[in-house]
C-alpha positions in Angstrom: -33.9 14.3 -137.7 -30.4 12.8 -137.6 -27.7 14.1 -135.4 -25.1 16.3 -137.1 -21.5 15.5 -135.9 -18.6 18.2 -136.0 -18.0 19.9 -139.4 -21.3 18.4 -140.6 -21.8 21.8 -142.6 -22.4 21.7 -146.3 -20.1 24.4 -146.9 -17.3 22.9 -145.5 -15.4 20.9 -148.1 -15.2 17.1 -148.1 -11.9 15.1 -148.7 -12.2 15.3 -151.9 -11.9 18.5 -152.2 -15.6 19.0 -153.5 -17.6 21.5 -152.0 -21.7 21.3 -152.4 -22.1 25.0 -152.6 -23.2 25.8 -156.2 -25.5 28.7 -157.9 -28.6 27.6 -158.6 -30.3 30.8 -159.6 -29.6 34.6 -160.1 -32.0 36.9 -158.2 -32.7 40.6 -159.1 -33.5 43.0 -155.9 -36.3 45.4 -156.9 -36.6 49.3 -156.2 -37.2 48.4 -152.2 -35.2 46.0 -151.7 -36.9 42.8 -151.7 -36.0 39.3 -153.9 -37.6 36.7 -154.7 -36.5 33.2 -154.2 -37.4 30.6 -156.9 -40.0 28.1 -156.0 -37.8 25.4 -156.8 -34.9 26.7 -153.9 -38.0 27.0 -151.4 -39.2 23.9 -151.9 -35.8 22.1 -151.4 -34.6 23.8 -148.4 -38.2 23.4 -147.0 -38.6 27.7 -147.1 -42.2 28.1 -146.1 -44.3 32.1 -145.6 -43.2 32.7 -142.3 -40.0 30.9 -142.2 -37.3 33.5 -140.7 -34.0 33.4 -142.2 -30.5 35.2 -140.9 -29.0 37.1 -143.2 -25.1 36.2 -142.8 -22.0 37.9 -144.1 -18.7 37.6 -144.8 -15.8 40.5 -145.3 -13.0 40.4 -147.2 -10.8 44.1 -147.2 -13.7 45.6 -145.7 -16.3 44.9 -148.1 -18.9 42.0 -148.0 -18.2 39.4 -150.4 -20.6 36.8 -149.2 -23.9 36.9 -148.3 -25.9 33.7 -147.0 -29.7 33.0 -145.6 -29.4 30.5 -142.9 -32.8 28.9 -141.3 -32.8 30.5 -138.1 -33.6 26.8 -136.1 -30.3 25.5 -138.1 -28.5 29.0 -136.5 -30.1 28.3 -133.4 -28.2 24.5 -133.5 -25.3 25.9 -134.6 -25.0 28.3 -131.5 -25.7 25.9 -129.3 -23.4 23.4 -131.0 -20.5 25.8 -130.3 -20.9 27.0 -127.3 -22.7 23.8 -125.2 -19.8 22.3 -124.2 -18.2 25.8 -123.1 -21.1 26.9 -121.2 -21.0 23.1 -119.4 -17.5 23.7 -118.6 -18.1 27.3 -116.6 -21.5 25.7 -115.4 -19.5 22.9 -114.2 -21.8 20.0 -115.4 
């Protein structure tokens, strides 16, 4: 896998002022709560049975405006990404 470098993100947007975040597909979430996630959205981001996902969102005036499913390895990353170099500063490394 390559190695990401800062502000690698897909949802952060390029020079250009482009952004790759599109909709793809409109879900409907049933009497309990569940969704389905097309085939064709599993199969590009490589969503498997058993794959765990965080559920991320964002407020805006105290409502959530913004909800995203983040692979939790790619969280995982991201975590460490942010706070490596602050946990080797108090380690001392």
């Amino acid at each position: 896998m390559a190695e990401k470098t800062k502000n690698d993100s897909c949802c952060v947007p390029s020079s250009s002022g482009s952004s790759c975040c599109r909709v793809v597909s409109v879900v409907s979430v049933d009497e309990r709560g569940q969704m389905v996630l097309p085939k064709e959205v599993r199969e590009k981001a490589g969503i498997k049975a058993g794959t765990k996902l965080a559920v991320v969102n964002m407020e805006k005036g105290g409502e959530v405006c913004c909800i995203s499913l983040i692979k939790v390895g790619d969280l995982t990353d991201m975590v460490k990404d942010m706070l490596g170099p602050v946990m080797k500063e108090i380690i001392g490394e």
